[in-house]
C-alpha positions as CSV (number, residue, x, y, z in Angstrom):
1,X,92.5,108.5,-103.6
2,X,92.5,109.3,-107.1
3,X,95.9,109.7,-109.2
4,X,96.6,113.4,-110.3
5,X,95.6,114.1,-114.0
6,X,98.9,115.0,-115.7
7,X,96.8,116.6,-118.8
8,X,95.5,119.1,-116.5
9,X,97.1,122.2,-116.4
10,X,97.9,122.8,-112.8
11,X,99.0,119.8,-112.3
12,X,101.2,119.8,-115.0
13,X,103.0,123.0,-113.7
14,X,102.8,121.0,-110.4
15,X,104.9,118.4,-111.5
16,X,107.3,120.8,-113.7
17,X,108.3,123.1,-110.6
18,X,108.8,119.6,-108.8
19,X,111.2,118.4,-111.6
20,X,113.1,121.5,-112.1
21,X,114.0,121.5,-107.7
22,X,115.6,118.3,-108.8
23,X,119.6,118.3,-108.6
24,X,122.7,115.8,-108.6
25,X,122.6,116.2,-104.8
26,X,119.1,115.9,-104.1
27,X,118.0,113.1,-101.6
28,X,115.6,110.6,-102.2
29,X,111.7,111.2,-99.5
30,X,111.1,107.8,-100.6
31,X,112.3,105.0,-102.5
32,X,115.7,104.1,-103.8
33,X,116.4,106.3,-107.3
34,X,118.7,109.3,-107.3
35,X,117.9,112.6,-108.8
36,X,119.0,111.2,-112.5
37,X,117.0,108.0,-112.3
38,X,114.5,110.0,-111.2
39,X,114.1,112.4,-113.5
40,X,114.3,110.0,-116.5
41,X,111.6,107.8,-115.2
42,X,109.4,111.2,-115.9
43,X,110.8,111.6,-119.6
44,X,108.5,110.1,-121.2
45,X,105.7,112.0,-119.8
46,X,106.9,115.1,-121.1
């Protein structure tokens, strides 16, 4: 399976809406970072 193209436009918004459902108290549906962690492993990419 091919990995998402974040420099398309749709998946961009994908990925935005995604980010923004993100809060202190949101539970991890894999792996072991919390909502913070999380959402600073993506900063780069924005």
């Amino acid at each position: 399976m091919a990995l998402p193209n974040i420099f398309n436009s749709e998946t961009t918004e994908i990925i935005l809406k995604r980010l923004e459902n993100l809060d202190a108290n949101s539970q991890p549906k894999w792996g072991k970072m919390n909502a913070s962690q999380n959402v600073g492993s993506y900063k780069h990419c924005l």
